[in-house]
N, CA, C and O atoms as a DFTB+ gen file, in Angstrom:
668 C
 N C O
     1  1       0.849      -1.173       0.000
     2  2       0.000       0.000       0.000
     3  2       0.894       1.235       0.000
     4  3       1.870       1.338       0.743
     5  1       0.553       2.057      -0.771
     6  2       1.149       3.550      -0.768
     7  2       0.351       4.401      -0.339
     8  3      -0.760       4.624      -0.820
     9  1       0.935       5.048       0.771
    10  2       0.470       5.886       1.599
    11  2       0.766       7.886       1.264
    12  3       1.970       8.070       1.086
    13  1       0.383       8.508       1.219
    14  2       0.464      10.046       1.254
    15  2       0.250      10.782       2.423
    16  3      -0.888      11.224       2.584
    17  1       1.234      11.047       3.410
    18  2       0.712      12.173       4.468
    19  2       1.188      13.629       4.249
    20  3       2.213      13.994       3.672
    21  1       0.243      14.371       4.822
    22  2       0.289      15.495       4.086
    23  2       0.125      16.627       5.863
    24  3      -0.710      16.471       6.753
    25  1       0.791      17.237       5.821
    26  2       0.792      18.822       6.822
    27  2       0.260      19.808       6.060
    28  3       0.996      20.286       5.198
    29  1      -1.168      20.352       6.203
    30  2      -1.493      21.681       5.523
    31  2      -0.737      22.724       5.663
    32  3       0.107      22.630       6.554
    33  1      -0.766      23.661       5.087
    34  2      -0.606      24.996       5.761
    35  2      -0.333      25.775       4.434
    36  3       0.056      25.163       3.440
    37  1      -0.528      27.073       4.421
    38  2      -0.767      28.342       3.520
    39  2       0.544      28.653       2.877
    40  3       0.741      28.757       1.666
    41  1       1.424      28.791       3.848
    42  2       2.851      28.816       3.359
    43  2       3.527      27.777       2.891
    44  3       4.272      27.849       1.914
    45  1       3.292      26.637       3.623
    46  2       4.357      25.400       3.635
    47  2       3.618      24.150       3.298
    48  3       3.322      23.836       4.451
    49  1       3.190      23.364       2.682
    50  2       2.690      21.941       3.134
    51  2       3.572      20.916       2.978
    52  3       4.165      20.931       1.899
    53  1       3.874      19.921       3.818
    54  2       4.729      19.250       3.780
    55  2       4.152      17.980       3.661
    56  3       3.066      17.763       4.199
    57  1       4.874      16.908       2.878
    58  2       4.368      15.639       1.988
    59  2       5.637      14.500       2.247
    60  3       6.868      14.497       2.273
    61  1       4.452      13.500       2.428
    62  2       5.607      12.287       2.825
    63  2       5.037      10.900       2.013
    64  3       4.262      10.139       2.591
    65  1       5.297      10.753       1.218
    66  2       5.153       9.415       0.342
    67  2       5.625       7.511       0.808
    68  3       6.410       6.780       0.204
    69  1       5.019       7.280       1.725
    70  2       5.604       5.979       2.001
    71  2       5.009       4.738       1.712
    72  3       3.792       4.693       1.529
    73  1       5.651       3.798       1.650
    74  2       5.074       2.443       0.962
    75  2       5.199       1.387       2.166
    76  3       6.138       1.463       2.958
    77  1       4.015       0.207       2.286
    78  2       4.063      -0.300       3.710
    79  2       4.027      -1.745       2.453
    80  3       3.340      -1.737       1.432
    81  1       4.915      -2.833       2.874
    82  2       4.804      -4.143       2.277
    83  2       5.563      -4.727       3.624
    84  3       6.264      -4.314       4.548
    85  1       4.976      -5.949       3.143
    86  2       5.212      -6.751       4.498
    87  2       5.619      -6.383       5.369
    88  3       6.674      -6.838       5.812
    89  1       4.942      -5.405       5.967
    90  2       4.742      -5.305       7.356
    91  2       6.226      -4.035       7.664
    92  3       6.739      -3.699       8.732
    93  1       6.476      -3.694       6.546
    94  2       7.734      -2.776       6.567
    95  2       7.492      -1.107       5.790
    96  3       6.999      -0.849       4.692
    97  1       8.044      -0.183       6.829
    98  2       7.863       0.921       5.956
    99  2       9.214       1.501       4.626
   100  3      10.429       1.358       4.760
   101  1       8.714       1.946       3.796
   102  2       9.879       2.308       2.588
   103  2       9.468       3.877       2.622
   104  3       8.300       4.254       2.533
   105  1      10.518       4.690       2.755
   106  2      10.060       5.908       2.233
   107  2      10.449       6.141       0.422
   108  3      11.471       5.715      -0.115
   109  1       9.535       6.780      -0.148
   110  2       9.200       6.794      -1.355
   111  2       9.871       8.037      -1.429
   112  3      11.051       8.222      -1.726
   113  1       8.764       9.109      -1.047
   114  2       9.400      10.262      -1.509
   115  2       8.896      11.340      -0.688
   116  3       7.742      11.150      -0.303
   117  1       9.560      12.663      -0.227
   118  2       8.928      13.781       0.925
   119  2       9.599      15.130       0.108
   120  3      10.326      15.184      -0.883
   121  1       9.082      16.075       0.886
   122  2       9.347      17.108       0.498
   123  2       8.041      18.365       0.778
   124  3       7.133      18.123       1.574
   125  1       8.091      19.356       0.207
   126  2       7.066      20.411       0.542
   127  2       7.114      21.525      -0.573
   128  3       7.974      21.886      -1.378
   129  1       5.572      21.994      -0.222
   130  2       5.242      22.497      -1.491
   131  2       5.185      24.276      -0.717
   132  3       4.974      24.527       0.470
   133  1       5.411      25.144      -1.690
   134  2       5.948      26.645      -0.573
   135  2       4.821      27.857      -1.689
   136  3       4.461      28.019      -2.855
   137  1       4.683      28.402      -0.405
   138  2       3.878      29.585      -1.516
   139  2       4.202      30.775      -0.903
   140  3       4.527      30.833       0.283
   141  1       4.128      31.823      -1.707
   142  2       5.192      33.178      -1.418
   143  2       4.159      34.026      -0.597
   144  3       3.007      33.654      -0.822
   145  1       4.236      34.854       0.112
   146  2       3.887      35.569       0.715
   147  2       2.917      36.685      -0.341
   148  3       1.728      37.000      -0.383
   149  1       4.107      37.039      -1.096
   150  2       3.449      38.041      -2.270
   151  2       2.048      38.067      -3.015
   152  3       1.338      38.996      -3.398
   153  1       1.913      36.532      -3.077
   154  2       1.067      36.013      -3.601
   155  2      -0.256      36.552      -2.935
   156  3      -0.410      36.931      -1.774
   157  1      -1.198      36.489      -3.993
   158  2      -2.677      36.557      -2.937
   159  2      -2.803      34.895      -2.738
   160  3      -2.168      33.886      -3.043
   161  1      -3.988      35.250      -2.055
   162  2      -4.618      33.880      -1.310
   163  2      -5.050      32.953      -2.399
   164  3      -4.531      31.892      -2.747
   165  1      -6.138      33.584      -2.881
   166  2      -6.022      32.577      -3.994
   167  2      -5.338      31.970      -4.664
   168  3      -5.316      30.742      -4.586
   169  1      -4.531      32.697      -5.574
   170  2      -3.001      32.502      -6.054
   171  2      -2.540      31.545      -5.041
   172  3      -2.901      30.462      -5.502
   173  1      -1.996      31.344      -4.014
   174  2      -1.274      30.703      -3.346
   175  2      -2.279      29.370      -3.063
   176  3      -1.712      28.401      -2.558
   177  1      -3.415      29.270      -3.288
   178  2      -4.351      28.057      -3.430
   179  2      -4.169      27.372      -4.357
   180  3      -3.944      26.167      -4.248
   181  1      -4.226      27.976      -5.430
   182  2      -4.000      27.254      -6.592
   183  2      -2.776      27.012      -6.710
   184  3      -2.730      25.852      -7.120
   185  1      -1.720      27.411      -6.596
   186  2      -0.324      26.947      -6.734
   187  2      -0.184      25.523      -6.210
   188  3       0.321      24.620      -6.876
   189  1      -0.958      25.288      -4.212
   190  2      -0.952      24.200      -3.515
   191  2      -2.091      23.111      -4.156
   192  3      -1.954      21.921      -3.874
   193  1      -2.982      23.452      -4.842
   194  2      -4.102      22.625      -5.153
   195  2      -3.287      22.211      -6.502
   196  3      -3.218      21.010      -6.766
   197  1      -2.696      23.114      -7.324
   198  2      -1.627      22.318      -8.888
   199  2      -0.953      21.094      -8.077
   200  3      -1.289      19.910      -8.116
   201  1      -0.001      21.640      -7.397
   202  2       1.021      20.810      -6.542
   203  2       1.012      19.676      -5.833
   204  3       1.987      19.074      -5.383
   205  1      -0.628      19.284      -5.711
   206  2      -1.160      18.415      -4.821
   207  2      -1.545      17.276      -5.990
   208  3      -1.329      16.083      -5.778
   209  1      -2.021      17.661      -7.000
   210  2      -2.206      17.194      -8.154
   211  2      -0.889      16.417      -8.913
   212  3      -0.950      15.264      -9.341
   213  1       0.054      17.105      -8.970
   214  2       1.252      16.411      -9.449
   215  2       1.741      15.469      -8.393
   216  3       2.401      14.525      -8.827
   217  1       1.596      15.513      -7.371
   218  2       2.335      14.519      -6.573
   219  2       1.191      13.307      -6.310
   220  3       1.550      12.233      -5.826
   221  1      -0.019      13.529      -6.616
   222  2      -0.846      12.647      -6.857
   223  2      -0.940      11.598      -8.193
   224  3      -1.367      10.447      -8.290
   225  1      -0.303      12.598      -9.237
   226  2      -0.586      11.901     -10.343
   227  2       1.074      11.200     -10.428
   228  3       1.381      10.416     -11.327
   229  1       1.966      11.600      -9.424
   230  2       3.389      11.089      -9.801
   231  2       3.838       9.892      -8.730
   232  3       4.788       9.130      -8.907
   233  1       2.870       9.895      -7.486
   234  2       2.923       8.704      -7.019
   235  2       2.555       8.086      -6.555
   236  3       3.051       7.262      -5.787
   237  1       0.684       8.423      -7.118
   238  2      -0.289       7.667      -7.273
   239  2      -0.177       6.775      -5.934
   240  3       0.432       5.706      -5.967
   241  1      -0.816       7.276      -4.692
   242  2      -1.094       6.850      -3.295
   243  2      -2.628       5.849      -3.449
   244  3      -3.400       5.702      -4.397
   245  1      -2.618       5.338      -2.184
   246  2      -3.765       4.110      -2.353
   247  2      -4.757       5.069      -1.450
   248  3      -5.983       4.991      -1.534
   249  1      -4.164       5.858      -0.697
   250  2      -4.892       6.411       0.391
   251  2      -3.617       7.690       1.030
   252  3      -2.397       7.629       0.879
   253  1      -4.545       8.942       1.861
   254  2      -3.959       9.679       2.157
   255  2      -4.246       9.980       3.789
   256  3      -4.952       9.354       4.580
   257  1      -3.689      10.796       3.920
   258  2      -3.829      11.007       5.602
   259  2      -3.153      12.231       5.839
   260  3      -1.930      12.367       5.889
   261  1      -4.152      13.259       6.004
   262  2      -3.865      14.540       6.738
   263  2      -3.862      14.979       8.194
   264  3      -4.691      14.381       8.880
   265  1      -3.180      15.814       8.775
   266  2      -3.005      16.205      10.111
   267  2      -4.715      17.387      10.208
   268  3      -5.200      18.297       9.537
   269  1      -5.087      16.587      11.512
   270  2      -6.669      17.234      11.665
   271  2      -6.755      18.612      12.150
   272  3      -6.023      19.055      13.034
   273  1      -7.576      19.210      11.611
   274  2      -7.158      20.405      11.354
   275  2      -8.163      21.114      13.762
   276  3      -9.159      20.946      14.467
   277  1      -7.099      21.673      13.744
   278  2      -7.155      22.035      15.565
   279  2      -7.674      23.190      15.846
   280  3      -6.583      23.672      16.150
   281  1      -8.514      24.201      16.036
   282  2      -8.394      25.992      16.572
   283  2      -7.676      25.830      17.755
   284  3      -7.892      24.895      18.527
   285  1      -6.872      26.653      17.931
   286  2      -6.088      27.138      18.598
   287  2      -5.983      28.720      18.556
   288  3      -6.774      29.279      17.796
   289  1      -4.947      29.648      19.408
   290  2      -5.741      30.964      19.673
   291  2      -5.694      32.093      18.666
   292  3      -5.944      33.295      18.757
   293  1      -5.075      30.895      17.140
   294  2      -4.921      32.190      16.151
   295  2      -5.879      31.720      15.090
   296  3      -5.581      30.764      14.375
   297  1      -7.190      32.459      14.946
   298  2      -7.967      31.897      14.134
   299  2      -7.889      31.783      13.183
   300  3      -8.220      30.832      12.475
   301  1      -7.086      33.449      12.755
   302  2      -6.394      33.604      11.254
   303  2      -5.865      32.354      10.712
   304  3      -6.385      31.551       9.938
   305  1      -4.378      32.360      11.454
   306  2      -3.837      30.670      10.808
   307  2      -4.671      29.794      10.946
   308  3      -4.487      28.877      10.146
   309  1      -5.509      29.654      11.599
   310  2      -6.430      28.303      11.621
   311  2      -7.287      28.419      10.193
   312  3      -7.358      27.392       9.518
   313  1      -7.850      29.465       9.773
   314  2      -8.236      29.872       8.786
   315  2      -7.909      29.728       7.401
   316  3      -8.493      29.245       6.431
   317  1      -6.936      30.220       7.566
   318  2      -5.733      30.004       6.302
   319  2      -5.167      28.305       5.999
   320  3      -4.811      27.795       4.937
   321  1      -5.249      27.747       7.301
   322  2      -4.418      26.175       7.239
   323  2      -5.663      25.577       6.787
   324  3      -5.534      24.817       5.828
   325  1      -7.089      25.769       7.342
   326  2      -8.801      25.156       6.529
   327  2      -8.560      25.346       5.042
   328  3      -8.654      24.318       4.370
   329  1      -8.213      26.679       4.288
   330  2      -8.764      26.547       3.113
   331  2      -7.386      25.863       2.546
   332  3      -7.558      25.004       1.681
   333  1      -6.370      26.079       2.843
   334  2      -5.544      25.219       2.150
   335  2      -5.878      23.537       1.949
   336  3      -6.022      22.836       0.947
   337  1      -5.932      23.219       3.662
   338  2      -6.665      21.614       3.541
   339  2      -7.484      21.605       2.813
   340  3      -7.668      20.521       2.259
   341  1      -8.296      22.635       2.466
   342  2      -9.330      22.249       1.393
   343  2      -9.470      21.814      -0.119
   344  3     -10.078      20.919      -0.706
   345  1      -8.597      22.894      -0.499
   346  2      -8.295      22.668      -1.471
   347  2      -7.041      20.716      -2.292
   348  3      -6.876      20.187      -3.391
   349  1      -6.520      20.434      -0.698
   350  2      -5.479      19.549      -0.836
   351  2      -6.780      18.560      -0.624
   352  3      -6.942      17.800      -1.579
   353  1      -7.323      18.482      -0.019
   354  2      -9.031      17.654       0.193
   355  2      -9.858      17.439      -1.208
   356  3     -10.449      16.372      -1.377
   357  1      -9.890      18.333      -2.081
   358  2     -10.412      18.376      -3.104
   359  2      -9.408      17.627      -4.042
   360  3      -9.700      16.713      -4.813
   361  1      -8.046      18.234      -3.818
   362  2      -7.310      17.355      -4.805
   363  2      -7.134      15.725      -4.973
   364  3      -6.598      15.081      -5.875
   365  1      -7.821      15.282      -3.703
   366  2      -7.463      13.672      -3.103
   367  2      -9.191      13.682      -4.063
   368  3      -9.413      13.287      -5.208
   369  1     -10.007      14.197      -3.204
   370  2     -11.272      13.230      -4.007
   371  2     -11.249      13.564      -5.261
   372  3     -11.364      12.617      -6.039
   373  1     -11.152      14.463      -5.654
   374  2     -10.934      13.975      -7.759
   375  2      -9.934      12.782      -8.138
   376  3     -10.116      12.204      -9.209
   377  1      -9.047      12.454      -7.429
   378  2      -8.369      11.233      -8.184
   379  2      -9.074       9.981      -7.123
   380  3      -8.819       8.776      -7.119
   381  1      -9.818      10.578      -6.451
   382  2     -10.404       8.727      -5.906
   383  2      -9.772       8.580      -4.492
   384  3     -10.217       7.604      -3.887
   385  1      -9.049       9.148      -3.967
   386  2      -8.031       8.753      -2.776
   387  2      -8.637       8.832      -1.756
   388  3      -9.069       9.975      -1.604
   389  1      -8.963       7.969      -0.728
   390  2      -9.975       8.045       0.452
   391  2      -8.580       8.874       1.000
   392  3      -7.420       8.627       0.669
   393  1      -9.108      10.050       2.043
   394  2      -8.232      10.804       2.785
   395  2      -8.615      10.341       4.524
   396  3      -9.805      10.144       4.770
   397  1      -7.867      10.225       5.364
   398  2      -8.101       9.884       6.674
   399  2      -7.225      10.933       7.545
   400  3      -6.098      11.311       7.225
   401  1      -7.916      11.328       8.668
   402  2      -7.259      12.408       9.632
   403  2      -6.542      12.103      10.754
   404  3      -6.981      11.019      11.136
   405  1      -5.509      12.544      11.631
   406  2      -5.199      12.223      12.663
   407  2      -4.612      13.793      13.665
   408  3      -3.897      14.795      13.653
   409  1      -5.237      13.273      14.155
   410  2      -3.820      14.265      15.441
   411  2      -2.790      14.927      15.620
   412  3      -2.116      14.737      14.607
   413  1      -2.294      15.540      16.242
   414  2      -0.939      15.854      16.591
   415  2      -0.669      14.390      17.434
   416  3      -0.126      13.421      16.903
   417  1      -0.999      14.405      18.400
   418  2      -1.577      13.869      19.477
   419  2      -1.474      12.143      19.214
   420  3      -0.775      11.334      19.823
   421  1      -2.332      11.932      18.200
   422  2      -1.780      10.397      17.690
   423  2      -1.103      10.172      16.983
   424  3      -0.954       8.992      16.664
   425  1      -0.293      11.259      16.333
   426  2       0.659      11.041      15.407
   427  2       1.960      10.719      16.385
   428  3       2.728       9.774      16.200
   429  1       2.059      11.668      17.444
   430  2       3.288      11.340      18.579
   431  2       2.666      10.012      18.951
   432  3       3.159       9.155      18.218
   433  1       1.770       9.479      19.802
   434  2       1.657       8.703      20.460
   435  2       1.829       7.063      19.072
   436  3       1.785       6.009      19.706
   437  1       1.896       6.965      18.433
   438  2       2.011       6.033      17.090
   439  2       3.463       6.162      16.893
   440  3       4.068       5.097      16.767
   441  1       4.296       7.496      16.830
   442  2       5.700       7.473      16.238
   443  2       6.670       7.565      17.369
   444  3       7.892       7.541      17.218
   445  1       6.043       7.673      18.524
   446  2       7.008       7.948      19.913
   447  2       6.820       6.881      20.896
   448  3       7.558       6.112      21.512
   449  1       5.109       7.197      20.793
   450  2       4.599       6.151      22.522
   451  2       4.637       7.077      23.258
   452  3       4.890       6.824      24.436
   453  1       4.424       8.361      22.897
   454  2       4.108       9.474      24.012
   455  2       3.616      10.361      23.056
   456  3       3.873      10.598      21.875
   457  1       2.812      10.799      23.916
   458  2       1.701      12.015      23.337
   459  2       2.041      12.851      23.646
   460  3       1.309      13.743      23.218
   461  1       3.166      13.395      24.472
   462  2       3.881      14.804      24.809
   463  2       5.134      14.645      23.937
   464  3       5.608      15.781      23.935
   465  1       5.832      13.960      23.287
   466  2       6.908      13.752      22.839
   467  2       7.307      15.378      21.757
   468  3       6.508      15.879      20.966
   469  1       8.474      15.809      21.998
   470  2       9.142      16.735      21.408
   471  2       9.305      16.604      19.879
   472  3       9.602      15.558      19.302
   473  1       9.021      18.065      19.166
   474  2       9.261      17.837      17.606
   475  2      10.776      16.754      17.550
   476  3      10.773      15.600      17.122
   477  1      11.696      17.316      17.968
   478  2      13.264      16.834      18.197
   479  2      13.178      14.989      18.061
   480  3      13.920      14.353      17.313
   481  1      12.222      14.424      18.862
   482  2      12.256      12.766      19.024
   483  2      11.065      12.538      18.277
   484  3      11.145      11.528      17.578
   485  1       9.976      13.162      18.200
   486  2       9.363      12.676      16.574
   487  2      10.207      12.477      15.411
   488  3      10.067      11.570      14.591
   489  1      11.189      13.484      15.391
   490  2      11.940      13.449      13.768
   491  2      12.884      12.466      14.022
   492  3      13.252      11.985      12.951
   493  1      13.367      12.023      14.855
   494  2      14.349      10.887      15.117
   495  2      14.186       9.718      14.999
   496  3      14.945       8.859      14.551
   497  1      12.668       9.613      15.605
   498  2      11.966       7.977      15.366
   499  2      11.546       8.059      14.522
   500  3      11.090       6.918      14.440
   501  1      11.006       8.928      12.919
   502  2      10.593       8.920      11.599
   503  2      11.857       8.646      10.926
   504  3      11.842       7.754      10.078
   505  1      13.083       9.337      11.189
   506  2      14.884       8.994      10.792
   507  2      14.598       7.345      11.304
   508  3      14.275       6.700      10.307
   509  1      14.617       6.568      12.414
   510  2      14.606       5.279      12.504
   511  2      13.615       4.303      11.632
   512  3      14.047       3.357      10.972
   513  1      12.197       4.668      11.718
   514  2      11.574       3.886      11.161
   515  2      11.279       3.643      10.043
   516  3      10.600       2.654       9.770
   517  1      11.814       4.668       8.939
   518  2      12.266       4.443       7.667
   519  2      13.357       4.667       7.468
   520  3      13.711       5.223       6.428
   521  1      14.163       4.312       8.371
   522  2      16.147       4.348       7.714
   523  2      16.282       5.385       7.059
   524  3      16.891       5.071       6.036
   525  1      15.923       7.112       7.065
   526  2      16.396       7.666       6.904
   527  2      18.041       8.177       7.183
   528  3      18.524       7.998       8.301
   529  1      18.479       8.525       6.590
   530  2      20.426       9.025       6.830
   531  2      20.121       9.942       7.833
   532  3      20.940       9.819       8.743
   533  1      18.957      11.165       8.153
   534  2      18.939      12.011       8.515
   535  2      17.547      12.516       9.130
   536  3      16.467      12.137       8.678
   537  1      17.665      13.344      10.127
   538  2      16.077      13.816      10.744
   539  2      15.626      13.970       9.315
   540  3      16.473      13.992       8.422
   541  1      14.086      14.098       8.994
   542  2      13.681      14.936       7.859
   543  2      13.418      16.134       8.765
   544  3      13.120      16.175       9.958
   545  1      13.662      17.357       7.621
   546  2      13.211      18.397       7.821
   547  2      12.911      19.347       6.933
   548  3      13.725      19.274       6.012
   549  1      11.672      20.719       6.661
   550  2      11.372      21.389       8.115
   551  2      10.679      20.257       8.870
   552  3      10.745      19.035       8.741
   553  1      10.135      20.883       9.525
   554  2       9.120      19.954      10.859
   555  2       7.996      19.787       9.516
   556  3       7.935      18.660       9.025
   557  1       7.325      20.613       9.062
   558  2       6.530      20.049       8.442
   559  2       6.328      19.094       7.440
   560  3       5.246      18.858       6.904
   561  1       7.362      18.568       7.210
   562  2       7.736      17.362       6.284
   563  2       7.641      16.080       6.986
   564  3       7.057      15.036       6.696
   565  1       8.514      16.498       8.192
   566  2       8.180      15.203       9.065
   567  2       6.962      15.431       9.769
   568  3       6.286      14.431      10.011
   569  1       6.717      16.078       9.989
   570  2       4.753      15.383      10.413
   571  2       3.820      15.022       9.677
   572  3       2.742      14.558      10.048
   573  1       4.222      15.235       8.470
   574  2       3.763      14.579       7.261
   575  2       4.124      12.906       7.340
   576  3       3.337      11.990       7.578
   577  1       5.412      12.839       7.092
   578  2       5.495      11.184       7.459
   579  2       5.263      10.730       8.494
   580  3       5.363       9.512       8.646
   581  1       4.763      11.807       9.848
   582  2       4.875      10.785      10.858
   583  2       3.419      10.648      10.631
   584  3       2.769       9.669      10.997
   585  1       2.906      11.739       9.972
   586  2       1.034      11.371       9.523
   587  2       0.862       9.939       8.560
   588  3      -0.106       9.207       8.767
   589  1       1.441       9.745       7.952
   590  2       1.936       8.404       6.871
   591  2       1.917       7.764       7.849
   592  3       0.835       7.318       8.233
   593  1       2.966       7.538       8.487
   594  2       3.388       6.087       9.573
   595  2       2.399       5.852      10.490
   596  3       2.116       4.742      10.940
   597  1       1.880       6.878      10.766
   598  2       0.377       6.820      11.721
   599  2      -0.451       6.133      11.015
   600  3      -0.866       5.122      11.583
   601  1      -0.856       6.335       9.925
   602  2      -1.482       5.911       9.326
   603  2      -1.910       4.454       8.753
   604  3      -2.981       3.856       8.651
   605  1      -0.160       4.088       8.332
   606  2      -0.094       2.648       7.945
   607  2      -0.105       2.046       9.410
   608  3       0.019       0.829       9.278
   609  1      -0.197       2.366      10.698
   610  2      -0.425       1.427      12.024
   611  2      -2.081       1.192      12.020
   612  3      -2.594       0.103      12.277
   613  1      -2.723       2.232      11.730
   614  2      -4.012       2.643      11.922
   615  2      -4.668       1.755      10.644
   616  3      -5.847       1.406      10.713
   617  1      -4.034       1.490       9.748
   618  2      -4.830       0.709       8.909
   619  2      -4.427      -0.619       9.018
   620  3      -5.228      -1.475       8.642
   621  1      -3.507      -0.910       9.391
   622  2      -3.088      -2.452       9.388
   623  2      -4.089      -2.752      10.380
   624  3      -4.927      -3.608      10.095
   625  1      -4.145      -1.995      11.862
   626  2      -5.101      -2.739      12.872
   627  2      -6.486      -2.544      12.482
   628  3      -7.349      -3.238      13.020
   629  1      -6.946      -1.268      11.194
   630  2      -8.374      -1.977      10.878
   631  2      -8.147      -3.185       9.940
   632  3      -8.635      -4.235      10.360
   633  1      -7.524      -3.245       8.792
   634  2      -7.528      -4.726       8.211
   635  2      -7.656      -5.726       8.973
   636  3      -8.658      -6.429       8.838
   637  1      -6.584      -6.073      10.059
   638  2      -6.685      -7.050      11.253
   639  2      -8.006      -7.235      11.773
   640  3      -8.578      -8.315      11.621
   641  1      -8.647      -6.085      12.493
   642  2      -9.861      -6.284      12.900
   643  2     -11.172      -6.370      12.439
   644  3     -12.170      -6.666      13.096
   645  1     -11.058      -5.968      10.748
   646  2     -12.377      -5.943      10.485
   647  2     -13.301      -4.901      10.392
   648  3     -14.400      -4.902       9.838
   649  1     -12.524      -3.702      11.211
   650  2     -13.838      -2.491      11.765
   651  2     -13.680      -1.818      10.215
   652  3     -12.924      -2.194       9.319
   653  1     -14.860      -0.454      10.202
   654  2     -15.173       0.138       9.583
   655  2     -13.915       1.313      10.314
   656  3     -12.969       1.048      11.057
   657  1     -14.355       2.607       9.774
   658  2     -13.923       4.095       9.372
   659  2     -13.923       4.278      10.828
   660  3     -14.882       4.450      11.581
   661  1     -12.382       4.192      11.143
   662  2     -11.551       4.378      11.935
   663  2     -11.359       5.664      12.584
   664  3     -10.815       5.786      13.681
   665  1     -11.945       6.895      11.684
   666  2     -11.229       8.694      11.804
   667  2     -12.997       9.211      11.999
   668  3     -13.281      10.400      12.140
């Protein structure tokens, strides 16, 4: 199964491409998509909604998994990080890609075993669990894969069990 996790955000979204076969993770491919300040909003939508599209059509995921979107005390960014997800939301259901959400929260507790765990030892155990050479970084790249790796745990134990829609 090929997996897509994805970190919204207006400026930055960060993308982690991983492949789960027997019971093992492969990283495929990561990186992040950037939009200029200069830009208007729109403009900078469409740049992330093109961008979401090419990495869809270039490595064609079975399923995706975005970081759930939180308010917290800046509504603005909360604002700005919605319509971006939106648009990256739209880009998954035109090619078919069931999208699934997670946490901050279960993304640490899946890639650490602690739900308080530091950006610093998230990126270390994403460097371990796909043999990366190196932390990934920015941060938003790796919470992207650690949204991936969350993900492929979260689906192996629904296959195992049988249940329905997990998110």
């Amino acid at each position: 199964m090929r997996i897509l996790g994805i970190d919204p955000g207006l400026a930055l979204v960060g993308y982690g491409v991983i492949e789960v076969r027997d019971g093992r993770l492969r990283p495929v491919q990561f990186g992040k998509l950037e939009t200029s300040k200069e830009l208007s909003v729109p403009s900078r939508l469409e740049k992330i909604y093109r961008g979401m599209k090419e990495i869809l059509q270039e490595y064609k995921p079975d399923e995706a998994a975005v970081e759930k979107l939180y308010f917290n005390t800046n509504t603005t960014t909360a604002i700005a990080v919605a319509e971006a997800r939106g648009v990256i939301l739209l880009a998954s259901e035109e090619d078919h890609i069931p999208v699934y959400e997670y946490t901050p929260l279960q993304v640490k507790q899946t890639v650490v075993g602690y739900g308080q765990a530091e950006k610093r030892q998230v990126q270390m155990m994403i460097r371990v669990l796909l043999g990366l050479k190196e932390d990934p970084k920015p941060d938003d790249v790796a919470d992207a894969l650690g949204i991936a790796i969350t993900h492929a745990h979260f689906s192996r134990w629904k296959r195992k069990e049988g249940n329905g829609d997990f998110v």
